[in-house]
C-alpha positions as CSV (number, residue, x, y, z in Angstrom):
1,X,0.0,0.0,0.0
2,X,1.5,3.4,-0.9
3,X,1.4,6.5,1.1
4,X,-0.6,9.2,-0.9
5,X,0.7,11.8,0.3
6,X,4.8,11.5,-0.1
7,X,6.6,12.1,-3.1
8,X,9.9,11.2,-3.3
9,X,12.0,13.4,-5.0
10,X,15.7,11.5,-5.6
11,X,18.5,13.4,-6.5
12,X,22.3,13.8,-6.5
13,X,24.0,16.0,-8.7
14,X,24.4,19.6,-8.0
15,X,22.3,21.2,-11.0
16,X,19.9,18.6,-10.1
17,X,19.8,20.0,-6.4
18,X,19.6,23.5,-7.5
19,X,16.3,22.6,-9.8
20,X,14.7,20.2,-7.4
21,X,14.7,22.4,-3.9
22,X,12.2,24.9,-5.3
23,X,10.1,21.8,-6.2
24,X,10.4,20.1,-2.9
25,X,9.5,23.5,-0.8
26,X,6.5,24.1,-3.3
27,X,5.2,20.1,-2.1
28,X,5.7,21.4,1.2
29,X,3.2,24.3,0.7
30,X,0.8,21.7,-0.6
31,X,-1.9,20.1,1.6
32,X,-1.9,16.9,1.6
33,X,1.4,16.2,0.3
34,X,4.6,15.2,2.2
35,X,8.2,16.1,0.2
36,X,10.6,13.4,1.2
37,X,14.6,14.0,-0.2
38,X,16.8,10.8,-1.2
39,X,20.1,11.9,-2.2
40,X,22.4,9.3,-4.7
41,X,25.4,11.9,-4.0
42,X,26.5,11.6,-7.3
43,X,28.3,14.6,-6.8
44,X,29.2,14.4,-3.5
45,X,31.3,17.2,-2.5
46,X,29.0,19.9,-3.8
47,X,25.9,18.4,-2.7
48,X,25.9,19.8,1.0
49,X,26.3,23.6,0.5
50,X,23.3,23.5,-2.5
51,X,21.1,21.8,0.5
52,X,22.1,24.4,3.3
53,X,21.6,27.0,1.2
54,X,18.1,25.9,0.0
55,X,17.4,24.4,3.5
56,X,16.9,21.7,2.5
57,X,17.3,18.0,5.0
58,X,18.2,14.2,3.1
59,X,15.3,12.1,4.4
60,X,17.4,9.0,2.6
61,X,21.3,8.8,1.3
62,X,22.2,6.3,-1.1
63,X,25.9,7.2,-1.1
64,X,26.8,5.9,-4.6
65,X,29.8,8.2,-4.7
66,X,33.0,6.7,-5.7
67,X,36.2,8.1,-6.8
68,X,36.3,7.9,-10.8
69,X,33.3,6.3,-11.2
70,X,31.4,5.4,-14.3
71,X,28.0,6.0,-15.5
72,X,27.6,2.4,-15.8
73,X,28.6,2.3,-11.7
74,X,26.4,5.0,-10.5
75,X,23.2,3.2,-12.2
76,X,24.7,-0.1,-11.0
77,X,24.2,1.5,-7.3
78,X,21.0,3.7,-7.7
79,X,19.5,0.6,-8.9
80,X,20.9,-2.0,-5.8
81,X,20.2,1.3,-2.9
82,X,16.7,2.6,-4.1
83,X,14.4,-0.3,-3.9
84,X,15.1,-0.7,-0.2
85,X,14.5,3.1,0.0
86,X,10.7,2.7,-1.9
87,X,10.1,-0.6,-0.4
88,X,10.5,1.4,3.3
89,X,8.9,4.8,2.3
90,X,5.9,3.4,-0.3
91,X,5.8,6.3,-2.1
92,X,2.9,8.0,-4.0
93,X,4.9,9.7,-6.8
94,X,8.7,9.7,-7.8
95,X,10.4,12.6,-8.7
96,X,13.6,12.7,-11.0
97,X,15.2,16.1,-12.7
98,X,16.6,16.2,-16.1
99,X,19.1,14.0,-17.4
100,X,21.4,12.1,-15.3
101,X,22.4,9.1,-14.7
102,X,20.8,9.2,-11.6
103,X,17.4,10.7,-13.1
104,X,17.6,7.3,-15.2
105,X,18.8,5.1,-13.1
106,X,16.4,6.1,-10.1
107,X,13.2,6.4,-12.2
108,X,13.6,2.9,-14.0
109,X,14.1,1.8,-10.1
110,X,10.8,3.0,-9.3
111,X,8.8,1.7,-12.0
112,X,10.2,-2.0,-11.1
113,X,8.6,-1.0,-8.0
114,X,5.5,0.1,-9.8
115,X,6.2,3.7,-8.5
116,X,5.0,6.3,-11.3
117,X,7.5,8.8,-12.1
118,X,7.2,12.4,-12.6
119,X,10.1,14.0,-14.6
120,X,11.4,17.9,-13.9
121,X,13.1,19.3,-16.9
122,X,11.2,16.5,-19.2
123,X,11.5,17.0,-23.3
124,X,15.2,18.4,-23.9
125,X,16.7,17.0,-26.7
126,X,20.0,16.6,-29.3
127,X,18.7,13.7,-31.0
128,X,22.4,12.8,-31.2
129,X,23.0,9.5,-28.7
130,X,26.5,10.8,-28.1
131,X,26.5,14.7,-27.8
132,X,25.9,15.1,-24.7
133,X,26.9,11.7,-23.5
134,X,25.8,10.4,-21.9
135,X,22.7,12.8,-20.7
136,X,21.2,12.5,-24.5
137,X,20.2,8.6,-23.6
138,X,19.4,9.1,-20.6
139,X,16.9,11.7,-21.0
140,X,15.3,10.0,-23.6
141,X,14.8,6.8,-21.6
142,X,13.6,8.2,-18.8
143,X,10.8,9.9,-20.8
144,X,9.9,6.2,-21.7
145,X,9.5,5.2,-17.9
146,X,7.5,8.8,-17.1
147,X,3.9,9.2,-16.0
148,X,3.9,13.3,-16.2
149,X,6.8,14.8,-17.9
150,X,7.3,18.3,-16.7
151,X,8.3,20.4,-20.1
152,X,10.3,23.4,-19.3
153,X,9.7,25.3,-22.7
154,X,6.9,24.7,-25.9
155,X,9.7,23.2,-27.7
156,X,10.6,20.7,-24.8
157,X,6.9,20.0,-25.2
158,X,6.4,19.9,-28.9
159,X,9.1,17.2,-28.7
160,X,7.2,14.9,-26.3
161,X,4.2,15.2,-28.3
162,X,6.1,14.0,-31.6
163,X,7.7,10.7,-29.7
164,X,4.2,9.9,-28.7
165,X,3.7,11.4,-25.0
166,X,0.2,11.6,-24.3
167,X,-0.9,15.4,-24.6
168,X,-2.6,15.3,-20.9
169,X,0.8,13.7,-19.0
170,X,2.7,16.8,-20.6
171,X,2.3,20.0,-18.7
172,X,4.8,23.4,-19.8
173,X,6.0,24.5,-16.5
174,X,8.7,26.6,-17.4
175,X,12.4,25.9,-15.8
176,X,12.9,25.2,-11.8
177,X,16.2,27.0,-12.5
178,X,14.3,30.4,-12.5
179,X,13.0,29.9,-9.7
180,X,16.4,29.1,-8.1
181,X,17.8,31.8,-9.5
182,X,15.5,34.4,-8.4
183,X,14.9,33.3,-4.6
184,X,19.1,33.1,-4.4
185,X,19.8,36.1,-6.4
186,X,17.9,38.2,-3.8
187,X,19.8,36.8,-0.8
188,X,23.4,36.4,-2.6
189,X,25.8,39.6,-2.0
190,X,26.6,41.6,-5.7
191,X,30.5,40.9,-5.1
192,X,31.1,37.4,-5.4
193,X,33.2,36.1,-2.0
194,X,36.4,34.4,-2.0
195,X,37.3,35.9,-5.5
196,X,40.0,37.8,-6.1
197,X,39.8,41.3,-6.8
198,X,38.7,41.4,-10.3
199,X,39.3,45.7,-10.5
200,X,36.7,47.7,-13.5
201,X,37.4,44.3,-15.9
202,X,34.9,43.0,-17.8
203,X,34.8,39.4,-16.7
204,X,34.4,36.0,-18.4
205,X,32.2,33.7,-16.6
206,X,33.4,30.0,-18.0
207,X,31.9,26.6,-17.2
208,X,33.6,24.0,-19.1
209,X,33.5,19.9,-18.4
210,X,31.3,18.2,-20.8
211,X,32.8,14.6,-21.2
212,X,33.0,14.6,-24.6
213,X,34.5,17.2,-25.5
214,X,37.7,15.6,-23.8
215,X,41.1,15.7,-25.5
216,X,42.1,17.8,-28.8
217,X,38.6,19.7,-28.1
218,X,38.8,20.7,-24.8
219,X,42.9,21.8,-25.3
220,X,41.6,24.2,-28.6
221,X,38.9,25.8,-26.1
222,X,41.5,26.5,-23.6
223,X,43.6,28.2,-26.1
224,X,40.6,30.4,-27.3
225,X,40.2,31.4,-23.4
226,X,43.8,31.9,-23.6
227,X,43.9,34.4,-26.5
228,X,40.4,36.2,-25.6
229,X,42.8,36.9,-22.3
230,X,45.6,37.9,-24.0
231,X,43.9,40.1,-26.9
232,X,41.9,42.4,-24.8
233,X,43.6,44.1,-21.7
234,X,40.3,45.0,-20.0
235,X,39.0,41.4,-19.9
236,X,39.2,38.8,-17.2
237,X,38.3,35.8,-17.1
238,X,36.6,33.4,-13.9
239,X,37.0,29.8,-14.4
240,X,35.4,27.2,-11.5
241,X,37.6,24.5,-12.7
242,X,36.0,21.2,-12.3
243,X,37.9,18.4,-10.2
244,X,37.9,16.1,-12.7
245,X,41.7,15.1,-14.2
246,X,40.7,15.2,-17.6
247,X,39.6,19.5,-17.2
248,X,42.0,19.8,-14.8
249,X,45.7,19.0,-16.4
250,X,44.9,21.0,-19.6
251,X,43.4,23.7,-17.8
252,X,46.2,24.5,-15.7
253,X,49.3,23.4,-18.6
254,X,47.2,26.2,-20.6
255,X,46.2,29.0,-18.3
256,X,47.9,28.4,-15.1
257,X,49.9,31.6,-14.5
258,X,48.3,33.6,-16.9
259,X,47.5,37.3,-16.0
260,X,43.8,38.4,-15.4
261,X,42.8,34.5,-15.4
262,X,41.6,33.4,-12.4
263,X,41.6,29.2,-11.4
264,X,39.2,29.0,-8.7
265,X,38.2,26.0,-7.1
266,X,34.5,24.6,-7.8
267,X,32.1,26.9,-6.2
268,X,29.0,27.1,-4.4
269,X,25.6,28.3,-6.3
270,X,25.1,31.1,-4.1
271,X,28.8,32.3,-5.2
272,X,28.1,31.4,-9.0
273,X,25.0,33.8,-8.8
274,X,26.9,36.7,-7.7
275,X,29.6,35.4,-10.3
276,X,26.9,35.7,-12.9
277,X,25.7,39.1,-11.4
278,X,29.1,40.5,-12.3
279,X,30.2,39.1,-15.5
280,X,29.7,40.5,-18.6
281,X,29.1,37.6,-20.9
282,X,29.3,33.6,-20.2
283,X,31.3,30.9,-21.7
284,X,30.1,27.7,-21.4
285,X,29.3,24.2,-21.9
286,X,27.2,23.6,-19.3
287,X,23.3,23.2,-19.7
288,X,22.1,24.5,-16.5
289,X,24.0,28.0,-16.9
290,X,22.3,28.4,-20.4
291,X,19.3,29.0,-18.8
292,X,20.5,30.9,-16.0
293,X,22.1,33.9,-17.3
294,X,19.5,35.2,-19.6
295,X,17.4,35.6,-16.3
296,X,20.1,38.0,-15.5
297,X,20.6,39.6,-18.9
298,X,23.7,37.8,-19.3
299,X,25.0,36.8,-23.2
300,X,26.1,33.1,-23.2
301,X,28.4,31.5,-25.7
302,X,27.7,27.7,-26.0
303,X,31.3,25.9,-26.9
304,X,29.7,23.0,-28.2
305,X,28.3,21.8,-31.7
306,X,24.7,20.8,-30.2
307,X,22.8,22.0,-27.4
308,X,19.4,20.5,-26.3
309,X,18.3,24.3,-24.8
310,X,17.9,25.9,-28.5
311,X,14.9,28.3,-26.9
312,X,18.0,30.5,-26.3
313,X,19.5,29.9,-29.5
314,X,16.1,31.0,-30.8
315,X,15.6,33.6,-28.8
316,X,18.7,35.8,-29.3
317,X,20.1,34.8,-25.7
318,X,22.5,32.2,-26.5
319,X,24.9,31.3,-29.6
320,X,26.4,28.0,-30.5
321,X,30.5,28.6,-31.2
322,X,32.1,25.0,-31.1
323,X,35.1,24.2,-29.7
324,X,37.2,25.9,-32.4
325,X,39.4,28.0,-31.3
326,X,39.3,30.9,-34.0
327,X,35.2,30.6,-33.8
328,X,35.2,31.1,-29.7
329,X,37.6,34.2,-30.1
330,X,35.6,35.5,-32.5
331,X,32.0,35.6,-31.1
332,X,33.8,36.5,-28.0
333,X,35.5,39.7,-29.4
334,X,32.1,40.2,-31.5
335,X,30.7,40.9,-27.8
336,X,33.4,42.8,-26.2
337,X,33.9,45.2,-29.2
338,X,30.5,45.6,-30.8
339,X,28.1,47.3,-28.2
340,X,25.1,46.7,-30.5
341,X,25.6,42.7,-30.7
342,X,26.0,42.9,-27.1
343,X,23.1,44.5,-26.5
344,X,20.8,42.4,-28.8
345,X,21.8,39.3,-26.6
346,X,22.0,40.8,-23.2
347,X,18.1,42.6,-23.8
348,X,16.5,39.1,-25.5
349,X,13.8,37.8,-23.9
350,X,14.3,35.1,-21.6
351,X,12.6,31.8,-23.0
352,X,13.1,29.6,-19.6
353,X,10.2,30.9,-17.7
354,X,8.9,33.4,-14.7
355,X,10.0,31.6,-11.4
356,X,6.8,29.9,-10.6
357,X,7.7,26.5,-12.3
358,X,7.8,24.2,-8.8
359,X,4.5,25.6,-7.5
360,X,2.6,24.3,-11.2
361,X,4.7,21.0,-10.6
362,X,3.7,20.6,-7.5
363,X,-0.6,21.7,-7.9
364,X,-0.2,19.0,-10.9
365,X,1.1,16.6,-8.5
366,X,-1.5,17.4,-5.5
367,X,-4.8,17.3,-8.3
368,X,-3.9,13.8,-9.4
369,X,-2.7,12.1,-6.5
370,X,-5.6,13.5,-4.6
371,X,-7.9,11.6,-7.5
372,X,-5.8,8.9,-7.2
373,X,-7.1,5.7,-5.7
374,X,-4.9,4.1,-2.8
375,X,-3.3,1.1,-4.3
376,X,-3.8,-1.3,-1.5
């Protein structure tokens, strides 16, 4: 017999933290429903200061965190530590955010357990298995195990519709991150802490890990950071450098010791907003930062070939450079010289929502499981 009021919302990523604790507070406004939190700590080490900022408390901890772990690994675990988790809490509703490994591996979990899964952040799409790899897959797979399939965007819907989602389990939310964005912005100080002095620069906000982008790629985009740098004396440049060996060695062979480019370690969320807040345009090829940075008028250049956000492509807010170095400098310098180009970017109209995304996931989720019948 499952409980009808507890959602489960499993986690353990840092983006996917960011996106979910809006949801899980807006469950907790609901009557009737009870949020519970089970964390897979996928990314360990990042995980704790997303949940004290958000307040938010782990009802459940798989642990799945090894060091240099595999996607196959992390699914190996989720799949061996949730059913225990379920089987104890008898869930109403499952809740999984975009497209990690976790998201996968945890919602095919829960329907072996005959758990229906609702999916945050549902309907992004490459339509290339290996770019990005391997979050393409597993987005795609866990729209096949979903039961309502939270779209961010029209697109993100359009796209469910085509593979066959029925049009009454899709619902356009907008994006979770807004909402994130907005309730930290308006708590986070304007100078970022624990940078160093940055001066009347115009700063380079760069994100840069995507697996496959590894190798020759990711060696070209460090030289384009490079000579951006070292072609334009009032530009620095902030890198959070990700702990991973593969960013780390040609990150710091490339632009270790170089003047006005800053090596910082991975930082909190609160610190990347008030990174955000005082950087002029964004280099990046995250997702989750493509989304952000247009909420704060920010340009964003997206060094990869495919990106499954194209509603800022579309809307003027975002541009797709590659990895190539001579292509990165020059959309980069396009920006810094051109006051007009910047201007068309940094005034487009934010596609990704108004910041009340978790509160229509979570009336969604108190209508039907309120109709619901109890199982047992």
């Amino acid at each position: 017999m499952s409980d009808p009021r507890v959602v489960l919302s499993v986690f353990g990523t840092r983006p996917e933290a960011i996106k979910m604790a809006p949801v899980v507070h807006a469950l907790a406004a609901r009557a009737g429903l009870e949020p519970r939190v089970c964390l897979t700590n996928q990314h360990q080490e990042m995980l704790d200061q997303v949940l004290e900022l958000f307040a938010l408390r782990a009802d459940h901890n798989l642990q799945v965190m090894t060091s240099g772990q595999t996607p196959t690994e992390v699914a190996m675990r989720v799949l061996e530590r949730l059913p225990p988790v379920l089987a104890e809490v008898r869930p109403a509703a499952v809740l999984v955010q975009g497209d990690t490994t976790t998201a996968f591996a945890a919602a095919l979990a829960a329907f072996y357990a005959r758990v229906p899964v609702g999916h945050v952040e549902a309907g992004l799409r490459t339509w290339r298995k290996d770019s990005p790899f391997p979050e393409e897959l597993n987005r795609q797979m866990t729209t096949v195990l979903a039961e309502w399939h939270f779209a961010p965007t029209g697109w993100a819907r359009d796209n469910l519709l085509r593979e066959g989602v029925p049009a009454d389990r899709v619902v356009v939310t907008g994006n979770t991150v807004t909402d994130a964005l907005q309730w930290v912005a308006a708590r986070v100080p304007a100078i970022p802490p624990g940078i160093p002095d940055l001066g009347d620069t115009r700063v380079i906000l760069v994100t840069a890990h995507r697996r496959e982008s590894f190798g020759a790629a990711f060696r070209e985009l460090c030289e384009a950071l490079r000579a951006l740098v070292e072609r334009n004396p009032d530009v620095s440049l902030v890198y959070p450098v990700h702990l991973n060996p593969n960013v780390q060695e040609p990150v710091r062979a490339i632009l270790g010791g170089v003047g006005r480019v800053h090596l910082v370690p991975p930082v909190d969320y609160g610190t990347m907003v008030s990174l955000l807040r005082r950087s002029y345009l964004v280099l990046t090829d995250s997702g989750g930062i493509q989304e952000e940075a247009p909420s704060l008028g920010k340009p964003v250049l997206v060094m990869r070939d495919t990106t499954e956000r194209p509603e800022g492509v579309d809307a003027g807010t975002a541009r797709l450079v590659g990895t190539g170095r001579e292509r990165i400098v020059a959309e980069a310098e396009r920006l810094l010289r051109d006051p007009a180009a910047y201007a068309a970017m940094s005034r487009a109209h934010n596609p990704y929502g108004d910041g009340h995304a978790a509160e229509r996931i979570a009336d969604v989720l108190a209508r039907v499981l309120s109709s619901t019948p109890d199982d047992g």
